[in-house]
N, C-alpha and C positions, 0 to 999 in steps of 0.2 A: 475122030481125032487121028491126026498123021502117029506113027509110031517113031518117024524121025524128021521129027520137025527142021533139026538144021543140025548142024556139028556136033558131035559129042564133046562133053565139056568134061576133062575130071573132077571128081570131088571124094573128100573122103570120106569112109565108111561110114564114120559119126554123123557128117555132114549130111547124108543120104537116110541114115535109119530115125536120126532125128526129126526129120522132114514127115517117113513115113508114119512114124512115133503120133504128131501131130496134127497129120492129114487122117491116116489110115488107108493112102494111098498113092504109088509110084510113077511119077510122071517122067517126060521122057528124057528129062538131065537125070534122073537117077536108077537110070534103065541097065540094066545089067544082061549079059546078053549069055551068060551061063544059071542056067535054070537051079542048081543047087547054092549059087552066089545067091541067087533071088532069095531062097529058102530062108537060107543065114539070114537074112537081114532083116526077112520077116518074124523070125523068131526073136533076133535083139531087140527087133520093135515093142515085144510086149515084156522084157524086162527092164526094170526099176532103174533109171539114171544112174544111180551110186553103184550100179553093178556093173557099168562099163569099166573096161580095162582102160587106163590112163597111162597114156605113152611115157617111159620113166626119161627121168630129166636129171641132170648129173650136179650131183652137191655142189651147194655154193662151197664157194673159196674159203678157207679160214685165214688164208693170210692179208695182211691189210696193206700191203705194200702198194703206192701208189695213191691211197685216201688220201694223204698229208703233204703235200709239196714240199713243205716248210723238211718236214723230217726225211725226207729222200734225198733232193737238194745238199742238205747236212750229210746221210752217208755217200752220197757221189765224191761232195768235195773231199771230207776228210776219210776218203776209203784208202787203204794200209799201202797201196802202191804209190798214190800222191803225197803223202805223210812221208814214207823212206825214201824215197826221189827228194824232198824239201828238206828233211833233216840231212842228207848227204852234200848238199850244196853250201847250208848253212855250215855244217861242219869243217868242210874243206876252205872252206873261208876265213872259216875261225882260225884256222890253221895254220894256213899260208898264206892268206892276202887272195888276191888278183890270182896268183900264178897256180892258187887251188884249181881255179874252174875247170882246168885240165883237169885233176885228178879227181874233181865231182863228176866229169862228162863221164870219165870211164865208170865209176864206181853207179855211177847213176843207171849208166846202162846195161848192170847185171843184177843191180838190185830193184830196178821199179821198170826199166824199159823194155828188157825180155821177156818179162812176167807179163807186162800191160801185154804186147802182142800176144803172146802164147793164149791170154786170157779172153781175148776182143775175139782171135780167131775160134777158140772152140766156142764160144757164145753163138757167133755168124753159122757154126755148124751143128748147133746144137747139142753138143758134148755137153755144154752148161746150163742153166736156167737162166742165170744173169750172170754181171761181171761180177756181182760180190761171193758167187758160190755160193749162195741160200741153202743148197740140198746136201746138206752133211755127208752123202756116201759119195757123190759126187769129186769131194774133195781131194781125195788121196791122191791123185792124179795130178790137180792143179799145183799143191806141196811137194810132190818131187820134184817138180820141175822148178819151182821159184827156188826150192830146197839146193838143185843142183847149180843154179844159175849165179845165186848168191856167194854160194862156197867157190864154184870161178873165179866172180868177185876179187874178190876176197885172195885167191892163190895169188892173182895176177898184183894185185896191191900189194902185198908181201913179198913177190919175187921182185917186185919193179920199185921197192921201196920207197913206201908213199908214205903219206905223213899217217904219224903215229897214230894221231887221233882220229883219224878217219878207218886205219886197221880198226882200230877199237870197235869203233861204230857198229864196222862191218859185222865183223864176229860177235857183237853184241845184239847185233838180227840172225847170225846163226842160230847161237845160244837159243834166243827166245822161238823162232820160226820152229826151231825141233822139238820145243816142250809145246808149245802150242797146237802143234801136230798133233802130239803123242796122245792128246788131251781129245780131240775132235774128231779122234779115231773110236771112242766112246760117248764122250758128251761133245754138246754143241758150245764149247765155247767162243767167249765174242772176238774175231781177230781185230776188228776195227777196235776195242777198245785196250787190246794189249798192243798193237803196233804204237797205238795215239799214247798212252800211259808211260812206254819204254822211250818215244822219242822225248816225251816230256820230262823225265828222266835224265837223260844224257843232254838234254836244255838246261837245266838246273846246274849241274857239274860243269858245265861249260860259260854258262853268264851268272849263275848265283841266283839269291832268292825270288828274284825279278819273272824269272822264269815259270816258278810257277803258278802265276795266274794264269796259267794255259790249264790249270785245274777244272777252270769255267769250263774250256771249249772240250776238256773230257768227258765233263759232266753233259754238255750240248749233244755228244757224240752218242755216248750211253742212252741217254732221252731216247733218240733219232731211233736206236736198235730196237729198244724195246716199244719204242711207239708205231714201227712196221710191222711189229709181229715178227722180225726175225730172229730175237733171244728173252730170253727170260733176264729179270733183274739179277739171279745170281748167276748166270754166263755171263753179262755184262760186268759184274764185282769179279769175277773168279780172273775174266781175261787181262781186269785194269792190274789188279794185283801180282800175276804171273809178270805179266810184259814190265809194268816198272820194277819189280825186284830183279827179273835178269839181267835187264838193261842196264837198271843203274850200278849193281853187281860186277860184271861182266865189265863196263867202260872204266869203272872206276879201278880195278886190279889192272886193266893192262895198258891205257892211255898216259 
């Protein structure tokens, strides 16, 4: 018999002591061309299968994000930067007519347009896991910045005297944006359902009881959270509860 029949082929260890395990001997694909390699394999050959080391393999995921379209879908749409973007347009409308949508474009673009970048780009860099900040240490980072962005906002509406009630608004996502910090600096609570709670909030005070059958689409939002795996049922109660008490709070003293 040739001892090299034609090309050497790789295989692995298993693949090879299994063979000789079964034959009792080593043909020229599982030829080994160091004499103490040969030994090893001869010796794995005569112990027991359950005694092979099994290459380790890395824990499945516990998060479920992604199983459910329907529940993803739901926090894409109503995740806390398209929520304060809609309620800012809504409000300046309320306000002034037509001639608000100036004063939504600006206020729109310190409270949901600078955030959305800052947030899309550390994503694309990996600073983040996703756009919603899933990983709680991750966060602090993302908060000063929407934190600093907002209170801009905010200066620039006050000094350029804009309608009241859009002041209100504004500082009515300060308010809530710094208690919900302070809060996720410890525990994970849910921001999607204190942004979604507070805008519902300041819908109420603005159109009247009508308003809150957006209770459904909180209750939709809360679902969404805990049915990803990214909060427990009481971050999602703790967050609804925080964001509509500041909100409605906060709008209703200074509007």
């Amino acid at each position: 018999m040739k001892l090299f029949p034609g090309p050497l082929t790789h295989r692995s260890s298993h693949e090879r002591t299994s063979q000789a395990r079964h034959t009792g001997t080593y043909t020229a694909s599982t030829y080994s061309p160091a004499p103490s390699a040969l030994s090893k394999h001869v010796t794995m050959s005569r112990l027991p299968v359950s005694s092979y080391r099994q290459p380790a393999q890395a824990p499945a995921s516990t998060s479920r994000r992604g199983d459910h379209p329907v529940a993803l879908f739901i926090t894409h749409l109503f995740g806390p930067v398209n929520l304060a973007g809609a309620v800012v347009v809504v409000t300046a409308l309320h306000a002034s007519g037509l001639a608000g949508l100036a004063w939504a474009a600006l206020a729109a673009t310190f409270v949901a347009g600078l955030p959305f970048v800052y947030l899309l780009r550390g994503v694309r860099r990996g600073r983040w896991t996703d756009i919603h900040v899933g990983v709680r240490e991750q966060r602090p980072a993302v908060l000063r910045f929407g934190l600093g962005s907002v209170c801009t906002g905010l200066a620039i509406l006050w000094l350029a005297s804009g309608p009241r009630q859009l002041i209100a608004l504004v500082l009515a996502m300060v308010v809530g944006l710094v208690a919900l910090s302070a809060v996720t600096l410890v525990w994970k609570i849910s921001f999607h359902t204190g942004v979604a709670s507070g805008v519902l909030a300041v819908l109420a005070l603005q159109f009247g009881p009508p308003a809150l059958l957006g209770t459904l689409v909180l209750i939709v939002i809360g679902w969404s959270r805990t049915r990803l795996g990214d909060h427990t049922l009481a971050q999602v109660c703790a967050g609804a509860v925080v964001g509509g008490a500041l909100g409605a709070c906060v709008y209703a003293l200074v509007a």
